[in-house]
C-alpha positions in Angstrom: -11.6 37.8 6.5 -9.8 35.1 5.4 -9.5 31.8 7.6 -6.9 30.4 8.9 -5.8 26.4 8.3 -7.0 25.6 12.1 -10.4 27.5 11.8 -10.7 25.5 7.9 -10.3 22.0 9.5 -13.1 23.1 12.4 -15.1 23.7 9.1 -15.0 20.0 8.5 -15.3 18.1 11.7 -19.1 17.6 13.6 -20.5 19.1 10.8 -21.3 16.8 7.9 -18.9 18.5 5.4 -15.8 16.6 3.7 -14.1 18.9 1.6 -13.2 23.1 1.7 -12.6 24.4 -1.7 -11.4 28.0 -1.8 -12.6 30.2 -5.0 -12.1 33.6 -6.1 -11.6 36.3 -3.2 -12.7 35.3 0.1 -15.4 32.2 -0.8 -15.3 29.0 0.2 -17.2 25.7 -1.0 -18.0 23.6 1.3 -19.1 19.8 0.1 -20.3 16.4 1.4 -19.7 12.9 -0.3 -22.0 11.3 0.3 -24.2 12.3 3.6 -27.1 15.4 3.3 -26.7 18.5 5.1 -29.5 19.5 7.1 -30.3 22.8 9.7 -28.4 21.0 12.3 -25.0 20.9 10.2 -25.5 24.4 9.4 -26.4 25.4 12.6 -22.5 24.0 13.9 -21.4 24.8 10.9 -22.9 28.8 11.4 -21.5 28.5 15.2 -17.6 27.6 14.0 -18.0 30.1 11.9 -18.8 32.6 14.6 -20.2 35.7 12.5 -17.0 36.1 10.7 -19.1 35.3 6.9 -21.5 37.5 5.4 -23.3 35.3 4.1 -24.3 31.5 4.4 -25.9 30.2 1.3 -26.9 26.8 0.7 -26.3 25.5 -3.1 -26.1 22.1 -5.1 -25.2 21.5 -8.7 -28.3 22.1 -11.3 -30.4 18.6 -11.4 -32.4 17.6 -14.8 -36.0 17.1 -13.6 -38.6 16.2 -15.9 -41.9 17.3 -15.7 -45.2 15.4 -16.1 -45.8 16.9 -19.6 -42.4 16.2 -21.1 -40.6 19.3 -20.1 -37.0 19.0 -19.1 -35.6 21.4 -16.4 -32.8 22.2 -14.4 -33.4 23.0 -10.2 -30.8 24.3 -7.4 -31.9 25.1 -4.4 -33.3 28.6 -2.4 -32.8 29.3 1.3 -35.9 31.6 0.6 -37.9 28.8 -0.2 -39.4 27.3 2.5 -42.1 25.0 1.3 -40.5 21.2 0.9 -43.0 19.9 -1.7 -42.9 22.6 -4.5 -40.7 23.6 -7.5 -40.6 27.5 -8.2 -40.2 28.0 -12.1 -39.5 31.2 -13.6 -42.6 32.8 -15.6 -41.9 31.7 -18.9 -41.2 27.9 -18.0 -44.5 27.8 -15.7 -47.5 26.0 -17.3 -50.8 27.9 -17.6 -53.4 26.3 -15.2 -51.8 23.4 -13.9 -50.6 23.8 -10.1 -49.8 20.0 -9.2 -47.7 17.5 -11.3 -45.4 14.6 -10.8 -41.6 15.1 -11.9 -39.3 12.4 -12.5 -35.3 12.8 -10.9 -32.5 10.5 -12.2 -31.5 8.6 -9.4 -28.3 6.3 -8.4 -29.4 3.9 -11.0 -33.1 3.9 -11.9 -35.9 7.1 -11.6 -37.4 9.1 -8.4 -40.9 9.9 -9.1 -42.8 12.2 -6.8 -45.5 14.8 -6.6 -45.3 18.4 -6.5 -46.4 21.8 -6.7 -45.5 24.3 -9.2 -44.9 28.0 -8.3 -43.9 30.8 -9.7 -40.3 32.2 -8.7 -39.0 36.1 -8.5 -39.1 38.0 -11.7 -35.3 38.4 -10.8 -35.0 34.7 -10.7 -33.8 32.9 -14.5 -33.6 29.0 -13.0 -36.1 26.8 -11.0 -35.8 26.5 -7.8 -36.8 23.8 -5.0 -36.4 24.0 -1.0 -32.8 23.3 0.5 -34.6 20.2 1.9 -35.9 18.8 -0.8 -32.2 19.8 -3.0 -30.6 18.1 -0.3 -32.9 14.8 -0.8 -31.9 15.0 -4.5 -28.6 15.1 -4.6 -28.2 12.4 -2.1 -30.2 10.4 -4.6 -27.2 10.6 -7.1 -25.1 8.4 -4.7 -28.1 6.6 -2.6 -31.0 4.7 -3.2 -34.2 6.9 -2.4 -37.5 6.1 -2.9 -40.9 8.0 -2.6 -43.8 5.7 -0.6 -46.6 7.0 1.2 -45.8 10.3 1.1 -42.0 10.4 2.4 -39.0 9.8 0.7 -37.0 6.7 1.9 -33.4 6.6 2.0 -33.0 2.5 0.7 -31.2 0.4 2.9 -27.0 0.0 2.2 -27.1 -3.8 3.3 -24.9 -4.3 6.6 -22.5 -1.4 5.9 -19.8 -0.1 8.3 -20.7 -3.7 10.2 -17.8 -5.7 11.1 -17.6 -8.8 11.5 -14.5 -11.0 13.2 -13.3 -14.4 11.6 -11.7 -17.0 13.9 -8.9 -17.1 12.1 -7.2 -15.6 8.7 -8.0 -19.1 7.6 -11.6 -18.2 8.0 -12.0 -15.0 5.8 -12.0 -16.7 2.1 -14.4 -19.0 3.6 -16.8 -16.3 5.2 -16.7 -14.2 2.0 -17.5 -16.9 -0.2 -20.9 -17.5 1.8 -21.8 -14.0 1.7 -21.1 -13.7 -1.8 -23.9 -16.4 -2.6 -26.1 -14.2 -0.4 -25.7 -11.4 -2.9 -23.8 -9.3 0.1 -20.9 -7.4 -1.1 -17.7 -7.2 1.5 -14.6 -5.9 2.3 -11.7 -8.0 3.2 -8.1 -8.3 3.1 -8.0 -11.3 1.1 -5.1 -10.5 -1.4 -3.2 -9.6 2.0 -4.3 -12.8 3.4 -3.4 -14.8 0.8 0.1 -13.5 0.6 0.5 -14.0 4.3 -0.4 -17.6 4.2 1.8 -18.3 0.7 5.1 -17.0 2.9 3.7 -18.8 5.7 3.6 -21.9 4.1 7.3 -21.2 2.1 8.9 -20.3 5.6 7.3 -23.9 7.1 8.8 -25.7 4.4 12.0 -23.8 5.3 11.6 -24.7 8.5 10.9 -28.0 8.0 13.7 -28.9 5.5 16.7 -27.1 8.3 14.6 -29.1 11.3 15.4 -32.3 8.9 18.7 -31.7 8.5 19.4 -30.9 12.1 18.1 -34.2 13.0 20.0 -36.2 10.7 22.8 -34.3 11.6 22.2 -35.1 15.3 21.3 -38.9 14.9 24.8 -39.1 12.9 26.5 -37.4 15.7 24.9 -39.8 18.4 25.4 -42.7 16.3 29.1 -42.2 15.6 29.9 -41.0 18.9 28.1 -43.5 20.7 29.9 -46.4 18.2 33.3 -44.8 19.3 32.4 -44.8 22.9 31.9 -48.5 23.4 35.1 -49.4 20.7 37.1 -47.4 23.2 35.9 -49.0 26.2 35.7 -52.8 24.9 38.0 -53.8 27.4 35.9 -52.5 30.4 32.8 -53.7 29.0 34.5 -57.2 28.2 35.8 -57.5 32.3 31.9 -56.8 33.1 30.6 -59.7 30.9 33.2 -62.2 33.0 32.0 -60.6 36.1 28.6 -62.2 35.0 26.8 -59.2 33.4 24.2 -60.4 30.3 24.4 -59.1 27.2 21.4 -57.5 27.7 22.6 -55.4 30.5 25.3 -54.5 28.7 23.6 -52.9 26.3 21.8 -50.7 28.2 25.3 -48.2 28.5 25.0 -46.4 25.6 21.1 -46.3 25.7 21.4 -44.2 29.3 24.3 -42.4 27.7 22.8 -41.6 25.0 19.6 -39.9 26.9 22.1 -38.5 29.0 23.4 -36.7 26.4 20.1 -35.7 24.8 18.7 -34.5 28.3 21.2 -32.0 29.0 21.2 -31.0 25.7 17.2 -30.3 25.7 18.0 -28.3 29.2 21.0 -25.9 27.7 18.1 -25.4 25.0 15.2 -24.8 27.4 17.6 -22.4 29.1 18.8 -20.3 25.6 14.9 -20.8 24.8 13.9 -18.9 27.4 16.2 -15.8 27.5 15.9 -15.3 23.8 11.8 -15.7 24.1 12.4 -13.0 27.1 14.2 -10.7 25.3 11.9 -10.9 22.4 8.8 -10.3 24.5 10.4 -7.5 26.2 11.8 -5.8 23.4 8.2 -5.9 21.2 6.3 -5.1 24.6 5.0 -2.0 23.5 3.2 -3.2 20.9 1.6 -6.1 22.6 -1.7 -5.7 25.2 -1.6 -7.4 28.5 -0.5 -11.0 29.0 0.4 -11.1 25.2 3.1 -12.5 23.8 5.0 -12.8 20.6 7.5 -15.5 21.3 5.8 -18.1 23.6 5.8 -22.3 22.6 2.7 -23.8 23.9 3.6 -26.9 26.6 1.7 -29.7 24.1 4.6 -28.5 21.9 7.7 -29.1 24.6 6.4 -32.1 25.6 6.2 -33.6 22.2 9.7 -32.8 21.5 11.2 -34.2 24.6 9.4 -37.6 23.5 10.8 -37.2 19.9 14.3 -36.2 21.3 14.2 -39.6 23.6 12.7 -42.0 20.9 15.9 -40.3 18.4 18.0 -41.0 21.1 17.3 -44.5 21.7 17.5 -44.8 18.0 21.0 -43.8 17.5 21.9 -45.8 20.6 21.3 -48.8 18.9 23.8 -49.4 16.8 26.4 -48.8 19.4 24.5 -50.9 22.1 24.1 -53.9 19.0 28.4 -53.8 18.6 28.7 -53.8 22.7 26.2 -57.1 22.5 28.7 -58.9 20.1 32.1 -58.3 22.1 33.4 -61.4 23.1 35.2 -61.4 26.5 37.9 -63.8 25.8 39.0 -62.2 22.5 38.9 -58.6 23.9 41.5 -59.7 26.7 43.5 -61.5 24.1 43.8 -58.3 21.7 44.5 -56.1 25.1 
């Protein structure tokens, strides 16, 4: 009976398969990548299946093997062969008195040499066949490393695959791959992506950087004109002061406090719009965030720093305003008034 889409993906998960493939009528081919199958997978894989197949039978695409005398032949694999370590040639391709030999198996990217024994197959049988263990071990060989030593074949070592490893930063990743790369390790990394990442940050920094500029200058002309006005208006006030005995000094120090009067509310309107904007950010990205993380946040190093650069512009633009209040002269200020 035909399967169903459900009882097809069962086919393929827990039991070492990758890929169905229907063919003609009702059979289905069932393939790995690059993992072996062994009884256990067909054991699950007999168990999804749940006696609904007739018939289970292990294959592989022909393999070239070469014999120790030259000869060239092609294997699949028989689930009535049992032994691991023998090849069962038809009769006409089975050498006259020779019952062990070592065949040669085109690996990944050099030669599997092992021993084994030759055996005749069925009459009815017109290919040579080896064990599905053994078929199993050489068709992993087309896409692994094995080797034969001491009797066993070895599957060679894949370096540090599926191992992950966890820069510091994104800064850290060209860095990390570069010393692996001398050690002859190959990785995986998101370098391109990276690399774009850091490129837009550093455009949108320079962005950032040229608007913060102008808001500065913009805001040191604002003080410094605004400030200058102030004390023109109230040259007659000031000038009354200076006869009441104030210094000069002293009467510079007006637009100085003014000025940091004006900056400090001005840095506490933004701490306020700061705040409900990086609330309303955090809130709305919430769900993608784990607990106590959060997207909009400014560290306290960086507040701090900008209330001492918003003071020092603020003194700055005070200046010019507290160097004109220094030169008014009481006498003439009356006279003008």
């Amino acid at each position: 009976a035909a399967l169903s889409p459900e009882e097809e993906a069962a086919l393929l998960i827990g039991t070492g398969f990758t890929r169905l493939e229907k063919l003609a009528g009702n059979v289905c081919l069932l393939t790995t990548e690059e993992s072996g199958v062994d009884e256990e997978a067909l054991s699950a894989l007999r168990a999804r299946l749940g006696g609904r197949v007739e018939k289970l039978t292990p294959w592989i695409r022909p393999i070239e093997m070469v014999l120790l005398h030259g000869a060239k032949i092609q294997v699949t694999i028989s689930s009535s062969l049992t032994e691991p370590n023998a090849v069962a040639l038809p009769p006409g391709q089975l050498p006259e008195k020779v019952e062990q030999t070592e065949v040669t198996v085109r690996t990944k990217s050099s030669a599997l040499r092992f021993p084994l024994r030759l055996i005749a197959a069925r009459p009815e049988e017109a290919t040579a066949k080896v064990s599905a263990q053994l078929g199993g071990i050489l068709r992993l060989a087309r896409t692994r490393e094995v080797s034969f030593e001491n009797g066993r074949f070895l599957l060679a070592r894949r370096g540090y695959a599926g191992f992950r490893l966890y820069a510091r930063s994104i800064d850290d990743v060209e860095k990390l791959r570069s010393i692996f790369a001398r050690q002859g390790l190959e990785v995986l990394t998101q370098a391109d992506r990276i690399r774009d990442v850091r490129e837009l940050d550093r455009y949108l920094a320079v962005i950032f950087w040229l608007i913060t500029a102008a808001g500065i200058v913009g805001v040191i002309g604002a003080l410094v004109a605004s400030l200058y006005a102030a004390a023109e208006r109230k040259r007659l006030p000031l000038a009354i002061l200076r006869l009441l005995g104030m210094t000069r000094a002293q009467l510079m120090r007006f637009p100085v406090y003014q000025s940091l009067m004006n900056v400090t509310g001005a840095l506490g309107l933004s701490a306020v719009f700061y705040g409900s904007v990086a609330a309303l950010i955090n809130r709305s990205f919430g769900r993608f965030l784990q607990g106590g993380e959060q997207l909009c946040r400014l560290p306290p190093r960086y507040i701090i720093a900008v209330a001492i650069l918003a003071a020092l512009l603020a003194v700055s633009a005070a200046l010019a305003a507290a160097l004109r209040v220094a030169r008014i002269e009481p006498a003439e200020s009356l006279r003008m008034e």
